[in-house]
MIZA-613234 format. One line per field, with one value per residue (C-alpha): y, x, z; residue number from 1. Coordinates in nm, 3 decimals, padded with zeros to 5 digits. Example, Ala and Ser with C-alpha at 12.3 -4.5 7.8 and 13.67 -1.06 7.14 Angstrom:
y = c(-00.450,-00.106)
x = c(01.230,01.367)
z = c(00.780,00.714)
num = c(1,2)
END
This chain:
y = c(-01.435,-01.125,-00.921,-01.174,-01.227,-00.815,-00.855,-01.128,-00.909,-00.602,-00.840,-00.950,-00.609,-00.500,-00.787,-00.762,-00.372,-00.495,-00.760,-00.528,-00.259,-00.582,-00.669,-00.308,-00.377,-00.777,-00.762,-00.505,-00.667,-00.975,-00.915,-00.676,-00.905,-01.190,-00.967,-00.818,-01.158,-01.279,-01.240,-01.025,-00.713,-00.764,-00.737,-00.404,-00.256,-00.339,-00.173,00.090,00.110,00.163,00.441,00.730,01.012,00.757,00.771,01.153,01.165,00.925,01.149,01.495,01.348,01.170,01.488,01.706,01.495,01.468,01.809,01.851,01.628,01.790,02.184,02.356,02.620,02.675,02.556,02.835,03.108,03.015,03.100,03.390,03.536,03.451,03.692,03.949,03.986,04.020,04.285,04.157,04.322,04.425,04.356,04.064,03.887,03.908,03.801,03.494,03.438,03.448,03.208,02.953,03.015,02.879,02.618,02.446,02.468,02.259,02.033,01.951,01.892,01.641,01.428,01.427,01.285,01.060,00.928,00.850,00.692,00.435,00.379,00.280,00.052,-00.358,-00.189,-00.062,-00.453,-00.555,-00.212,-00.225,-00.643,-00.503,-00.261,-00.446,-00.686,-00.421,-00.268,-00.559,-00.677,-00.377,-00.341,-00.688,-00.927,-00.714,-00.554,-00.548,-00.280,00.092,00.135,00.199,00.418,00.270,00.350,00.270,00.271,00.378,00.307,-00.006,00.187,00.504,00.401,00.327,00.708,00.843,00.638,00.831,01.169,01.150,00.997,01.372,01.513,01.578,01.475,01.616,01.296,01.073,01.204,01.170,00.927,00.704,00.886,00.895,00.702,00.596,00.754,00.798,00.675,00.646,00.766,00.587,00.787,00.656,00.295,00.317,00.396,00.130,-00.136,-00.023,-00.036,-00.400,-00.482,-00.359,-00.502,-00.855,-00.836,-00.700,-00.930,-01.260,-01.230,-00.952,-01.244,-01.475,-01.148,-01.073,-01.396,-01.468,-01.142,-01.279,-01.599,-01.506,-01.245,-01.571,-01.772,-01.436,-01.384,-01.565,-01.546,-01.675,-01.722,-01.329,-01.221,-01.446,-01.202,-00.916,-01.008,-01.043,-00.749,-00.598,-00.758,-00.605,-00.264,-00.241,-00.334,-00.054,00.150,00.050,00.085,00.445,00.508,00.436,00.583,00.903,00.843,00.807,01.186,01.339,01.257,01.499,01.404,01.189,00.874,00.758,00.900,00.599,00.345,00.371,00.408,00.062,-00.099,00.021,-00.127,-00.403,-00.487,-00.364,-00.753,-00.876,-00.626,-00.702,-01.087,-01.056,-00.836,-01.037,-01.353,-01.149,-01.092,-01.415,-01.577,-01.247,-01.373,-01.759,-01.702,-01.433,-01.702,-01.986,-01.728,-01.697,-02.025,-02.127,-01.815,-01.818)
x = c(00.588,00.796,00.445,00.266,00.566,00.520,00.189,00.239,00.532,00.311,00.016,00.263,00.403,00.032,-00.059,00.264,00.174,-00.214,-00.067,00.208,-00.080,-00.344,-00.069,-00.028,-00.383,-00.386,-00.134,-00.292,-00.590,-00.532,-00.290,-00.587,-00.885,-00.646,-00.552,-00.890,-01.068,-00.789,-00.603,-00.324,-00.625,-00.628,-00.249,-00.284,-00.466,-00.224,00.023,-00.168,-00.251,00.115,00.130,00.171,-00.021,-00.359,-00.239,-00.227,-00.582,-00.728,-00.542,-00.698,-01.060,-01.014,-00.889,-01.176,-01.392,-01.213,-01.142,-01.530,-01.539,-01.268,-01.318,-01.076,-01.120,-01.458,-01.484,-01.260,-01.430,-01.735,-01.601,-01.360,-01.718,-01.867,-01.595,-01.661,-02.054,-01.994,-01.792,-01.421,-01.228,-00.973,-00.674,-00.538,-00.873,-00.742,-00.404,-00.582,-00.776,-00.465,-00.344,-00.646,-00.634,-00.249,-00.333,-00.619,-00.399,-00.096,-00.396,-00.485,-00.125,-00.104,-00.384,-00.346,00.006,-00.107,-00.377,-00.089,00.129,-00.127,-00.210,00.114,00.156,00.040,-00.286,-00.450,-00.379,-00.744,-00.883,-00.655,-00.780,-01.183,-01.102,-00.937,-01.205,-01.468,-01.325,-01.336,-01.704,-01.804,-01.622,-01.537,-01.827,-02.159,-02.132,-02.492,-02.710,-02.602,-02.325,-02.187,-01.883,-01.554,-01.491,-01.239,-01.358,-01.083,-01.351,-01.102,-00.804,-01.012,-00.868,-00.483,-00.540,-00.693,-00.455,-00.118,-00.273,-00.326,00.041,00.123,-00.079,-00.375,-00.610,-00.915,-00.868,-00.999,-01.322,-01.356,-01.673,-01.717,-01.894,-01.817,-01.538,-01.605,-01.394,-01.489,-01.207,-01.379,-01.715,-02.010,-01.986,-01.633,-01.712,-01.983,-01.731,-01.449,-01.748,-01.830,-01.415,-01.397,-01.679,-01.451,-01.123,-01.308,-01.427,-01.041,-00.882,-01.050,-01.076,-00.783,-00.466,-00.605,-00.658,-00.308,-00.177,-00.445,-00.297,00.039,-00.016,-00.175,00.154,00.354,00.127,00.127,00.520,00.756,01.039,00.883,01.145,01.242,00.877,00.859,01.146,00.920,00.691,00.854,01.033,00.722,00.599,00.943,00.843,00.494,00.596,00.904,00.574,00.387,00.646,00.729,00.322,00.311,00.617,00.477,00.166,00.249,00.499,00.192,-00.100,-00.203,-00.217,-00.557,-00.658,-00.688,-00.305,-00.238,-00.444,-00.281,00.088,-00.042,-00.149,00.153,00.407,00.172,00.166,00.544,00.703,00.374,00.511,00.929,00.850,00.667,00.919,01.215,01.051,00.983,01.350,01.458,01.268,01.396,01.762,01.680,01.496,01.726,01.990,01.827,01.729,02.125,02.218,01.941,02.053,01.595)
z = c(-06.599,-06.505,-06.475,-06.278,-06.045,-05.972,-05.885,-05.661,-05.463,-05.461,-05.311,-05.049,-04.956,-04.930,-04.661,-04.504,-04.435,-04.337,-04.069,-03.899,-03.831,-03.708,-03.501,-03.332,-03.234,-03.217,-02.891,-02.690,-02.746,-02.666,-02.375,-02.228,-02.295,-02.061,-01.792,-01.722,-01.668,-01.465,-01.123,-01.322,-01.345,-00.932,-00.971,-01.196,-00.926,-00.630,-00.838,-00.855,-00.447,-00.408,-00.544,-00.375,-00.602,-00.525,-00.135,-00.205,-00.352,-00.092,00.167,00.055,00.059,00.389,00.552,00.415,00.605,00.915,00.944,00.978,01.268,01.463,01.326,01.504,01.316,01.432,01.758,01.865,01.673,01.839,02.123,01.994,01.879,02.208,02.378,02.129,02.233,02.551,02.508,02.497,02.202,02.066,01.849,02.027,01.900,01.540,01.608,01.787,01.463,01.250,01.464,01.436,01.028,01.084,01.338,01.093,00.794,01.000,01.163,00.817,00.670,00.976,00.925,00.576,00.610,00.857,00.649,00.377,00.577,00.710,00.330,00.271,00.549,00.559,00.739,00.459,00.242,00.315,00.211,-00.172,-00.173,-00.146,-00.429,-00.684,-00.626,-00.653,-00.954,-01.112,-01.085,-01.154,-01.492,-01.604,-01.426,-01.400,-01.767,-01.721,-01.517,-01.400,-01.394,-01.030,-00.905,-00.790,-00.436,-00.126,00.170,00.461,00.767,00.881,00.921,01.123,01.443,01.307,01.195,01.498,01.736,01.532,01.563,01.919,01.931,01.764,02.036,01.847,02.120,01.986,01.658,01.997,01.949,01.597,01.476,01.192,00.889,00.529,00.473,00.118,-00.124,-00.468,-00.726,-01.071,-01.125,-01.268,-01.600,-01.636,-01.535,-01.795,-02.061,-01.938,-01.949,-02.350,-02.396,-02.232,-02.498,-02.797,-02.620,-02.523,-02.957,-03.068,-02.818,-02.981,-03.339,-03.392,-03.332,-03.609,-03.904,-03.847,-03.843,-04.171,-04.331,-04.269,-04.397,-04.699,-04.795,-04.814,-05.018,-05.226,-05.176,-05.479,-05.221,-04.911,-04.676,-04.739,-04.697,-04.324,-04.252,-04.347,-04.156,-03.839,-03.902,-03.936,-03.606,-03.444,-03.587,-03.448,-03.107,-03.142,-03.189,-02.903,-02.692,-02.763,-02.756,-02.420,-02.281,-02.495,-02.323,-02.004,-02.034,-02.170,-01.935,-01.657,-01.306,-01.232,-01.134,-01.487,-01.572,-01.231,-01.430,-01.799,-01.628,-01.432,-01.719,-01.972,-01.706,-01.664,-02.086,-02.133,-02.091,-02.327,-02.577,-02.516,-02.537,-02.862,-02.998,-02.913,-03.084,-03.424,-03.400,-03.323,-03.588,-03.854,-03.765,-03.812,-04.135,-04.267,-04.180,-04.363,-04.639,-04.720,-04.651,-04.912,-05.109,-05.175)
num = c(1,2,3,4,5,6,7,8,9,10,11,12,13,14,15,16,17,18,19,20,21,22,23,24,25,26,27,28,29,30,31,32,33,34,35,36,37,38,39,40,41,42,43,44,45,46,47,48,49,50,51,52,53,54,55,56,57,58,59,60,61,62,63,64,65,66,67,68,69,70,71,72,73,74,75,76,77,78,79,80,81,82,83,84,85,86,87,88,89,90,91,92,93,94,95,96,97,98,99,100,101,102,103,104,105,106,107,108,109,110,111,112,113,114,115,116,117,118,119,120,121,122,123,124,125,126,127,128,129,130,131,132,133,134,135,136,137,138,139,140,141,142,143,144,145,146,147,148,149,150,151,152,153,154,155,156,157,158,159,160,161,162,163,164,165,166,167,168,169,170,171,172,173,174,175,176,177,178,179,180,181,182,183,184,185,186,187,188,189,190,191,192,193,194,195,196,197,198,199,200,201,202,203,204,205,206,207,208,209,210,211,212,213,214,215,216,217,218,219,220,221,222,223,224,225,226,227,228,229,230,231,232,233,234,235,236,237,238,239,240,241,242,243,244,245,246,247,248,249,250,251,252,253,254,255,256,257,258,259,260,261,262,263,264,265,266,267,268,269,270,271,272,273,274,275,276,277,278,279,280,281,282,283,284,285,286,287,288,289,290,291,292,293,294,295,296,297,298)
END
């Protein structure tokens, strides 16, 4: 009896340790498979519009190609070089040269900080609305075809832009056309890979719940003191969210800069409540069962 009661604990332990580590991929899973065919993946990416290292990246690009329309730099050494065929030189020509490398750089630091200020203003809402709606379809709704890149385009807020450089007395931003104002976020490649992971999560996120909670379930038909092992187990619940939790604060320290580093910090603040909800039930119900486990003296 003594033997077969060991065997029954060891079985428990064993499906106890099974069902914690189903659980540290059950909840992601499941909280990830919800919130991508919902409005709350929309929400992700607002958050993510706010911030100001995407404004930063959106900036740079958007600069490089305005700076092409406006080319200071090269509009007046044409005509520097002009001077200098027709015979006009000397050393004042190269301190007028320094002068123009100086003058682009500032031109660029200004319309690059204009560009991120309008980002950050109500302005740019509609442009952040097309994208999270984009980024969706293109990951979560058309799962089949190419892939195709993730983009914003900035063409609506052009003349906001253009109207607060000429404010700075940047004149010459009047004159600037509409071009290429589509900015490339995540490529194809890496759409083509989310899709594949939205497969796995959509799969993890609909079977993973009901092994754990199987796994779980069986440990305490296994268990001789059952009210002890439910404690287990939600212990073991508690301690797998403690582990997720310090993952993705890990995570987040250790990523370098990129637009994907903006889309897991997103997401992990986005999951964090999921994962403080779940682990303040598996404590709740460790203290009532622990408390009905002495009471009972089981």
């Amino acid at each position: 009896m003594a033997a077969k009661q060991g065997w029954r604990a060891v079985v428990a332990t064993l499906l106890l340790i099974l069902g914690s580590l189903a659980t540290l991929v059950a909840v992601p899973a499941a909280w990830a498979d919800r919130a991508m065919s919902t409005t709350e993946f929309r929400s992700t990416v607002r958050t993510i519009s706010a911030d100001p290292r995407l404004h930063v990246t959106v900036a740079k690009q958007v600069t490089g190609a305005l700076m092409e329309r406006i080319d200071v730099k090269g509009n007046i050494g044409d005509g520097l070089d002009s001077l200098a065929r027709r015979g006009i030189t000397g050393g004042f020509l190269d301190d007028i040269r320094n002068l123009v490398n100086v003058s682009d750089v500032a031109v660029r630091a200004l319309i690059q900080q204009r560009i991120q200020d309008v980002l950050a203003t109500s302005a740019a809402t509609g442009v952040w609305e097309t994208l999270a709606r984009n980024a969706q379809t293109v990951i979560v709704t058309q799962r089949t075809g190419p892939a195709t890149a993730i983009s914003v385009d900035v063409a609506p807020l052009i003349d906001e832009i253009k109207r607060r450089l000429v404010a700075d007395g940047l004149t010459a931003a009047s004159q600037i056309q509409p071009g290429q104002t589509q900015v490339v976020l995540v490529r194809s490649e890496t759409v083509g890979t989310a899709r594949t992971w939205y497969e796995r999560v959509h799969l993890l996120g609909t079977y993973a719940p009901f092994v754990a909670i199987g796994l779980f379930l069986l440990a305490l038909i296994a268990a001789v003191r059952r009210m002890r092992t439910l404690v287990a187990a939600a212990l073991g619940v508690a301690v797998a969210m403690i582990a997720l939790l310090l993952g993705l604060t890990i995570g987040s320290d250790l990523a370098p800069p990129s637009i994907e580093a903006l889309i897991y910090d997103a997401a992990a603040e986005s999951f964090r409540p999921t994962a403080l909800a779940v682990l303040g039930s598996s404590l709740l119900v460790a203290g009532v069962s622990a408390s009905i486990a002495w009471i009972r003296t089981d």
